[in-house]
C-alpha positions in Angstrom: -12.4 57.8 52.5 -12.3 54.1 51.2 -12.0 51.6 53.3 -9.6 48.7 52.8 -12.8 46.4 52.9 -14.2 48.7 49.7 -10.8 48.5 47.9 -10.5 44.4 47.8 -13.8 44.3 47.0 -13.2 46.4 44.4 -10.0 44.3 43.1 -12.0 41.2 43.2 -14.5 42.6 41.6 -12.2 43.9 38.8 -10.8 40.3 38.5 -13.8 38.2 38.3 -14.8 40.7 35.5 -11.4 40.0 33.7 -12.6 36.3 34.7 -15.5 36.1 33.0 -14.6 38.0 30.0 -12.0 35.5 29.4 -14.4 32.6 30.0 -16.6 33.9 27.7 -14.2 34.2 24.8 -13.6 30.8 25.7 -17.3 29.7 25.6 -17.6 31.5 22.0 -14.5 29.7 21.1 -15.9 26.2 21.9 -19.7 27.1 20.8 -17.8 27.7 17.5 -16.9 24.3 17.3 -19.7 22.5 18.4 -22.2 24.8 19.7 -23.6 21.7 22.0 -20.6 21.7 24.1 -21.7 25.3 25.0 -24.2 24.7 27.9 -21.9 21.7 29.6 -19.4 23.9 30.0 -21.3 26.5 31.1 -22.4 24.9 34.1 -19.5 23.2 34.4 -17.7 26.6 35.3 -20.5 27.7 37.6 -20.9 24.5 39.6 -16.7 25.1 40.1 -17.1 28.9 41.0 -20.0 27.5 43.4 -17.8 25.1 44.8 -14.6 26.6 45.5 -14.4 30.3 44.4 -17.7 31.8 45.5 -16.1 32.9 49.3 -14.1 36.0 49.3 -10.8 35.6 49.5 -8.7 38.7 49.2 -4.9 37.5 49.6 -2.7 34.8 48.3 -3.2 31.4 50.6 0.3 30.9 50.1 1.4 33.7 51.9 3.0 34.5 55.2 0.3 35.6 58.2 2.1 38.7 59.8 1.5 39.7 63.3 3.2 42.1 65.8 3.2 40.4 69.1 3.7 42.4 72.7 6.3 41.7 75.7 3.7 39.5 77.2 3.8 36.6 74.4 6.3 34.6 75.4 8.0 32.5 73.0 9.5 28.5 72.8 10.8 26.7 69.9 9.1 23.3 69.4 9.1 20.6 67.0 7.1 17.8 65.9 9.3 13.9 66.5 6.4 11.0 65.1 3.8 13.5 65.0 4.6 14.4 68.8 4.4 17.9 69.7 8.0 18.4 71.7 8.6 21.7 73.8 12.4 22.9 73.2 13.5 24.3 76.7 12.0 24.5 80.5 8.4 26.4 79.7 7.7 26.4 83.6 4.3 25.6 84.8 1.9 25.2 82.2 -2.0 26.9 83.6 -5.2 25.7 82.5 -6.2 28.9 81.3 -2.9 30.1 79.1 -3.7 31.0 75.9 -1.3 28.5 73.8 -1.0 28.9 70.3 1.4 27.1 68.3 3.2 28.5 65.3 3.6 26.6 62.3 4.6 25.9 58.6 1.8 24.4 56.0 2.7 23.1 52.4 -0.4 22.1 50.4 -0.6 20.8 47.2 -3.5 19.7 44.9 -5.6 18.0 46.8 -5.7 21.3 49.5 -7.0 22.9 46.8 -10.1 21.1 46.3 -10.9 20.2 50.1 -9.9 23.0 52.3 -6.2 21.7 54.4 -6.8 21.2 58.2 -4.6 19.8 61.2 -6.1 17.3 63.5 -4.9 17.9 67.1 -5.0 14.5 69.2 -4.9 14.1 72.7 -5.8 10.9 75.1 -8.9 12.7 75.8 -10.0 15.2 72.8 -9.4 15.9 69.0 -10.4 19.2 67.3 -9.9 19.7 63.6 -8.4 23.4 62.7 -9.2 24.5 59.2 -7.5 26.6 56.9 -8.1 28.2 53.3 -8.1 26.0 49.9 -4.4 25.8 48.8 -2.9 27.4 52.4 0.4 27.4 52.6 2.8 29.3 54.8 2.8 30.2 58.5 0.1 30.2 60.6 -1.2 29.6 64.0 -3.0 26.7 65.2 -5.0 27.6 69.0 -4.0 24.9 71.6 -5.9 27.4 74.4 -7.5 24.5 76.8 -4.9 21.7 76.3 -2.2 22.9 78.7 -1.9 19.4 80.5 -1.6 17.5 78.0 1.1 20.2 76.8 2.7 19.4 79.9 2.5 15.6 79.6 3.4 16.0 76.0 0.8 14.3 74.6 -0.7 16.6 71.9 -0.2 14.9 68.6 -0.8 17.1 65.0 -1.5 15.3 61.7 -2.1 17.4 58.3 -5.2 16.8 56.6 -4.5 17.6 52.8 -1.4 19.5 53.9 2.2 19.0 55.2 3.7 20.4 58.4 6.7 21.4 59.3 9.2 20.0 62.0 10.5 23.4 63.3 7.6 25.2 65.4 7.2 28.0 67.9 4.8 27.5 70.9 3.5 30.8 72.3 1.8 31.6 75.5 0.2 34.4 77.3 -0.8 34.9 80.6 -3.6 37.0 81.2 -5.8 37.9 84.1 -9.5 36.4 84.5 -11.4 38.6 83.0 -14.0 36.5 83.9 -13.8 37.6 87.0 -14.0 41.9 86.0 -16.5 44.0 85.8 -17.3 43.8 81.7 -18.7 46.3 79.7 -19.3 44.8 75.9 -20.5 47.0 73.0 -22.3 45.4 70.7 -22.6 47.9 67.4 -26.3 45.4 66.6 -28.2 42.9 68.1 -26.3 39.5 68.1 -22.7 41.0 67.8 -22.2 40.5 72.2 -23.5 36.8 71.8 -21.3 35.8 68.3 -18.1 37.5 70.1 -18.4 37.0 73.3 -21.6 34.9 74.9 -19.1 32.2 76.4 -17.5 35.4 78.4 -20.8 37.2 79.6 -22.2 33.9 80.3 -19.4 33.0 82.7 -18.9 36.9 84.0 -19.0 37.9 87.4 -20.6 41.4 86.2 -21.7 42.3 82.6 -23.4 45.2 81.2 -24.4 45.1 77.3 -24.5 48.1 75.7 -26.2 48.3 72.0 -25.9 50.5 69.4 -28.1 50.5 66.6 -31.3 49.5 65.9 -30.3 47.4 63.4 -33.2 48.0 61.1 -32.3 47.8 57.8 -32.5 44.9 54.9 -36.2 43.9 56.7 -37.6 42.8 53.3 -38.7 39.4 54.4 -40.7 41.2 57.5 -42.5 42.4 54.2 -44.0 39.1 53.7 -46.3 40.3 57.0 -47.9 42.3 54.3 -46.4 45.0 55.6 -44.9 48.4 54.3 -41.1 48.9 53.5 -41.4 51.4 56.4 -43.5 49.4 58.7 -41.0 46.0 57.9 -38.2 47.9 58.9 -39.6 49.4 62.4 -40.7 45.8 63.4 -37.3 44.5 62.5 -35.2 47.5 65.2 -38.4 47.3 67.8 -37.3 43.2 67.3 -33.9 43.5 67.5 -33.5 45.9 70.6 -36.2 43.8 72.0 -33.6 40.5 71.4 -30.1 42.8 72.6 -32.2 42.9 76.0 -34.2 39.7 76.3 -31.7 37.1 74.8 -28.7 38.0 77.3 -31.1 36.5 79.9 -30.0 32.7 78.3 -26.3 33.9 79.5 -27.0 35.1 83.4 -27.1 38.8 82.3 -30.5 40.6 83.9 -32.3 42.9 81.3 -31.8 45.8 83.6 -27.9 45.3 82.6 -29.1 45.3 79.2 -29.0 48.9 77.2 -30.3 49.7 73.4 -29.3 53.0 72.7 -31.2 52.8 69.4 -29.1 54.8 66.4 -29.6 54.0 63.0 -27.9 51.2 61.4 -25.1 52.0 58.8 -25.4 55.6 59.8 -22.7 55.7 62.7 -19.9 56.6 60.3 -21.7 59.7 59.0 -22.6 61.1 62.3 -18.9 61.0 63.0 -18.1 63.0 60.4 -21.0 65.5 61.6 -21.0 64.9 65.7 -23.9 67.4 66.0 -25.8 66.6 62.7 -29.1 64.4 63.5 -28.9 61.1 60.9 -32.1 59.6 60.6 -33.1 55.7 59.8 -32.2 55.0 55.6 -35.4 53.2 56.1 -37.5 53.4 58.8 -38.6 57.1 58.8 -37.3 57.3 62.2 -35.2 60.3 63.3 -36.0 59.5 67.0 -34.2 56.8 69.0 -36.3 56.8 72.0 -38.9 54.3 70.9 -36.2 52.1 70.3 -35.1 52.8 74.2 -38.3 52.3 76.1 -36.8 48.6 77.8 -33.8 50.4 79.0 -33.8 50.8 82.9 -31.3 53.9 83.0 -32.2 57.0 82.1 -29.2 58.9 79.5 -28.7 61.7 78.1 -29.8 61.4 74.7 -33.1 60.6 76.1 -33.7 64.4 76.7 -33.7 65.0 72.7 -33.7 61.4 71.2 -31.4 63.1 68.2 -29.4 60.3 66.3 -26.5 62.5 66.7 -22.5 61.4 67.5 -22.6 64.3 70.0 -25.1 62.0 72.1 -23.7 58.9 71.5 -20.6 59.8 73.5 -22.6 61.2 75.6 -24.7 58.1 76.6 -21.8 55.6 76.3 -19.6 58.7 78.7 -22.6 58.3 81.4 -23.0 54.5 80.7 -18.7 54.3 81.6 -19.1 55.9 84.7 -21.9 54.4 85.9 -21.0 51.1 85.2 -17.1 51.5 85.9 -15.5 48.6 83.7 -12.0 47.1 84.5 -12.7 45.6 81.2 -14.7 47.3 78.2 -15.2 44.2 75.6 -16.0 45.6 71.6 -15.0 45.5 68.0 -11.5 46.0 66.8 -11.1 48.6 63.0 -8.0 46.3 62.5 -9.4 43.5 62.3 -13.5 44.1 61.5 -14.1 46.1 58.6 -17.7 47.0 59.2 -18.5 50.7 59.3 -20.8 50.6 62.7 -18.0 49.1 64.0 -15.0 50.5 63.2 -17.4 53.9 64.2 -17.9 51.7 68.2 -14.8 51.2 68.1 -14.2 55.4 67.3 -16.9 56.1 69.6 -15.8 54.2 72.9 -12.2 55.5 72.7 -13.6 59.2 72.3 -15.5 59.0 74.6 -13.3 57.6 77.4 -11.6 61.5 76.9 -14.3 62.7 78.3 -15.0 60.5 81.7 -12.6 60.0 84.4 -12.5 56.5 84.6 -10.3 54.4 82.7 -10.3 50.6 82.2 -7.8 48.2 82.9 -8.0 46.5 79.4 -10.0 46.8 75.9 -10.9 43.4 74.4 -11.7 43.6 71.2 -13.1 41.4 68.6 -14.1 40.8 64.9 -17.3 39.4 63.5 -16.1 40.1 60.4 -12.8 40.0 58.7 -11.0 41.9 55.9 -9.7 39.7 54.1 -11.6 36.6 54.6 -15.6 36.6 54.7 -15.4 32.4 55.6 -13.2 32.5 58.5 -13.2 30.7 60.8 -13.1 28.3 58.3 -14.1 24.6 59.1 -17.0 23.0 60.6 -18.7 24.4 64.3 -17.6 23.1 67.7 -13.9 23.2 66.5 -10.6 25.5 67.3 -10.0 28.9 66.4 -6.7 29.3 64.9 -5.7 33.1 64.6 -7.2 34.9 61.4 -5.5 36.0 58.8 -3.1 39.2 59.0 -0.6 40.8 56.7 -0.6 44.4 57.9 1.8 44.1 61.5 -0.2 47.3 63.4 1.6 49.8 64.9 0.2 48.8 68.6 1.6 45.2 69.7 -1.4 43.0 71.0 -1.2 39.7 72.8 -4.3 37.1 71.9 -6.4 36.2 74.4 -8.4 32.8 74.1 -11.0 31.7 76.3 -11.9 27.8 75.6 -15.7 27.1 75.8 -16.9 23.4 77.4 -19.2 21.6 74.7 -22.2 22.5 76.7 -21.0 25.9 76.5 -20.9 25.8 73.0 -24.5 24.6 73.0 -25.4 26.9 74.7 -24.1 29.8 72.6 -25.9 28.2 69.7 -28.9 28.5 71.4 -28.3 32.2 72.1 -27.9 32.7 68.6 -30.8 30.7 67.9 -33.2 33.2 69.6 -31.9 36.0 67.6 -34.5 37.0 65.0 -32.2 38.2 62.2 -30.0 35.1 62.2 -33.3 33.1 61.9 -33.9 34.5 58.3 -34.1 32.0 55.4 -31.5 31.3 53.2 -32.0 32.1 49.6 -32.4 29.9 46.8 -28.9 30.3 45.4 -27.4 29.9 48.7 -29.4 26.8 49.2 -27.9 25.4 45.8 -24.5 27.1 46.7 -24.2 24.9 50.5 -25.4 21.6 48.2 -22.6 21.9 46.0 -20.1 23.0 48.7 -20.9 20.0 50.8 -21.1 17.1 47.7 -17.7 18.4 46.0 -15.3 20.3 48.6 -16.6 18.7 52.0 -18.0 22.1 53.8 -20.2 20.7 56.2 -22.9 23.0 58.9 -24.6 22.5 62.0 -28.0 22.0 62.8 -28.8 25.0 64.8 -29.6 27.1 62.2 -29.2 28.3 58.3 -26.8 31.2 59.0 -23.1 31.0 58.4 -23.0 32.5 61.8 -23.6 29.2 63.3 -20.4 27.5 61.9 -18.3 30.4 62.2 -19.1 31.4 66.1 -20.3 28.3 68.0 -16.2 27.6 68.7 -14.0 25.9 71.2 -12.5 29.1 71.6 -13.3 32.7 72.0 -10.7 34.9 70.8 -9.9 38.3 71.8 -6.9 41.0 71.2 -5.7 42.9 74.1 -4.9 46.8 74.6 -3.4 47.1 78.1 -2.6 50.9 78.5 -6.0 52.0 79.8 -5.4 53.0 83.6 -7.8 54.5 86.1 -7.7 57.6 87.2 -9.5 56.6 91.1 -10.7 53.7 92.8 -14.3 52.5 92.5 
């Protein structure tokens, strides 16, 4: 089956073909009548697709966001009076840790089309800036998760950058338990996916385990610069990874004896799915064992007995890891939302295999690393808000948000994290070097210091945001 992630890629793909046909008719037209106005224009149109188009972008800006809210979102109309936020109605007590989002209307014109529109959100004591998509227009949700008293005081002020807002709003809350307080299980399908998602909630846990998936050995070609093999590069890079999905959790509070590499193949989770009792080897290592990829791990499972990269054992370890561990809270990736295969296959396996323990969680968080329709998002500069991502397809489960603000020395810390974690290290290309140059001179895109990787401007976040699924009961009592 196709995924929706393959088929806009493939409509993209189909477009900036049409795209470039077209520009090359023009570019013969032009060469026709003065050939030396060729080349300008040549790099004129790359330095622009650079700039502004080379982010996918699979939907209209101008279009609705859609989302299907459940009973526990509670709704108030608001509105802004001289760039005052104003509450319509008695909202009650506001808590410091609702999560508040706010509902609203953008119009941009030109200039949002060539600097990406943003609203600045003002208090006496804070500002954040929360960035949208080139030429965004329609409704979408600004995150106000952390600014409850100054809700309550009414002292939150909005200004559009490059974009107007409208007057009629809807403020939304949610009330959730601490899960901070829970026991937490979080699946992490690689290395790095517990910290991006969800370092500022382990790090402030009461009790987490970490539970990872695959190796995460392939694209190791720059470990081939050690003058190593193809085969030999990509063995370091899973024996590195599994090494940092135990090690690096240490930075957040979490002891490496709570930390468990199960050590399947990357990109391979989808096929064993299909096949639960077929073994799938590495694509690139020459492994078809995943013990030596477990030899940190402090609990014994039962895929050790074999070490088969089967989907038959991975329920199986993540059914013995569930009742050992006994989460009131299992934290992972969302299909809705994350397009990637090994995670829309975690996402398959945890669910399957909660059929086949008897305890059931209070609550699935889940998260996206990755988006559908947006590869940029969130979009705007590190250590700002996360308004809600895009979404045009209403599921047929209601969710309520959950938002978890990080402290600025949080967010340090999570960039740190991140920092320790070898694949998001890697040096960027040359192209994506010339790519950031251009992106910061002409359309203001701007990254942290921590590190080369997107990741670092997408994750390190004032917020951490989650989707809920409530109807997970237990069966007994610890």
């Amino acid at each position: 089956m196709i995924s929706r992630k393959q088929q806009l890629l493939a409509r993209h793909r189909r477009g900036k073909r049409i795209a470039l046909v077209l520009a090359l008719i023009l570019l013969l037209a032009v060469a026709s009548l003065d050939w030396r106005l060729a080349f300008p224009l040549l790099l004129l149109g790359w330095i622009t697709h650079e700039a502004w188009f080379s982010d996918h972008l699979f939907y209209n800006p101008r279009a609705d966001y859609d989302y299907r809210f459940d009973a526990a979102v509670e709704t108030l109309p608001a509105r802004l009076e001289n760039g005052c936020l104003r509450i319509q109605g008695e909202y009650g007590v506001y808590a410091a840790d609702d999560t508040l989002l706010l509902a609203i209307r953008l119009e941009s014109g030109g200039w949002g089309r060539l600097r990406p529109p943003a609203v600045d959100i003002e208090t006496a004591e804070t500002r954040d800036c929360q960035t949208f998509e080139f030429g965004a227009s329609g409704l979408r949700y600004l995150n106000l998760t952390g600014l409850a008293a100054a809700l309550a005081a009414g002292e939150i002020r909005l200004r559009g950058r490059r974009c107007a807002i409208g007057r009629e709003l809807r403020l939304l809350r949610v009330r959730h338990p601490d899960y901070r307080q829970q026991r937490l299980l979080i699946i992490a399908p690689h290395a790095d996916d517990a910290e991006l998602a969800a370092f500022g909630l382990y790090s402030q846990a009461r009790e987490v385990w970490i539970v990872t998936l695959t190796a995460g050995e392939i694209e190791a070609e720059n470990y081939q610069g050690l003058g190593l093999s193809a085969v030999e590069a990509a063995r370091l890079k899973g024996r590195l990874r599994a090494w940092d999905s135990r090690a690096v959790p240490l930075w957040g509070g979490v002891p490496a004896d709570r930390c468990v590499s199960l050590g399947y193949f990357c990109m391979q989770l989808a096929a064993m799915r299909k096949n639960p009792e077929t073994a799938f080897a590495s694509r690139v290592a020459d492994l078809d064992d995943t013990r030596p990829l477990r030899q940190g791990n402090a609990l014994p499972l039962p895929g050790d007995a074999d070490g088969a990269p089967t989907w038959k054992n991975l329920l199986a370890d993540l059914a013995a890891l569930i009742e050992r561990v006994r989460p009131e809270a299992i934290v992972l990736p969302h299909p809705d939302f994350d397009p990637h295969p090994d995670h829309i296959a975690a996402y398959a396996a945890v669910r399957e295999s909660l059929t086949h323990t008897d305890w059931r969680p209070q609550a699935l968080l889940c998260y996206a690393n990755h988006l559908h329709d947006n590869d940029a998002w969130p979009m705007g500069e590190a250590h700002t808000g996360v308004p809600l991502p895009p979404r045009f397809a209403k599921s047929p489960t209601p969710r309520s948000p959950w938002a978890l603000p990080l402290t600025a020395a949080e967010q340090i810390d999570k960039a740190c994290a991140l920092a320790m974690m070898h694949d998001l290290q890697l040096p960027l290309p040359l192209k994506r070097r010339l790519r950031r140059a251009l992106q910061t001179l002409l359309a203001g895109r701007r990254w942290p210091p921590y590190g080369a990787n997107e990741y670092f401007r997408k994750a390190v976040r004032k917020q951490e945001v989650f989707w809920v699924e409530r109807n997970h009961r237990r069966r007994h009592s610890p």
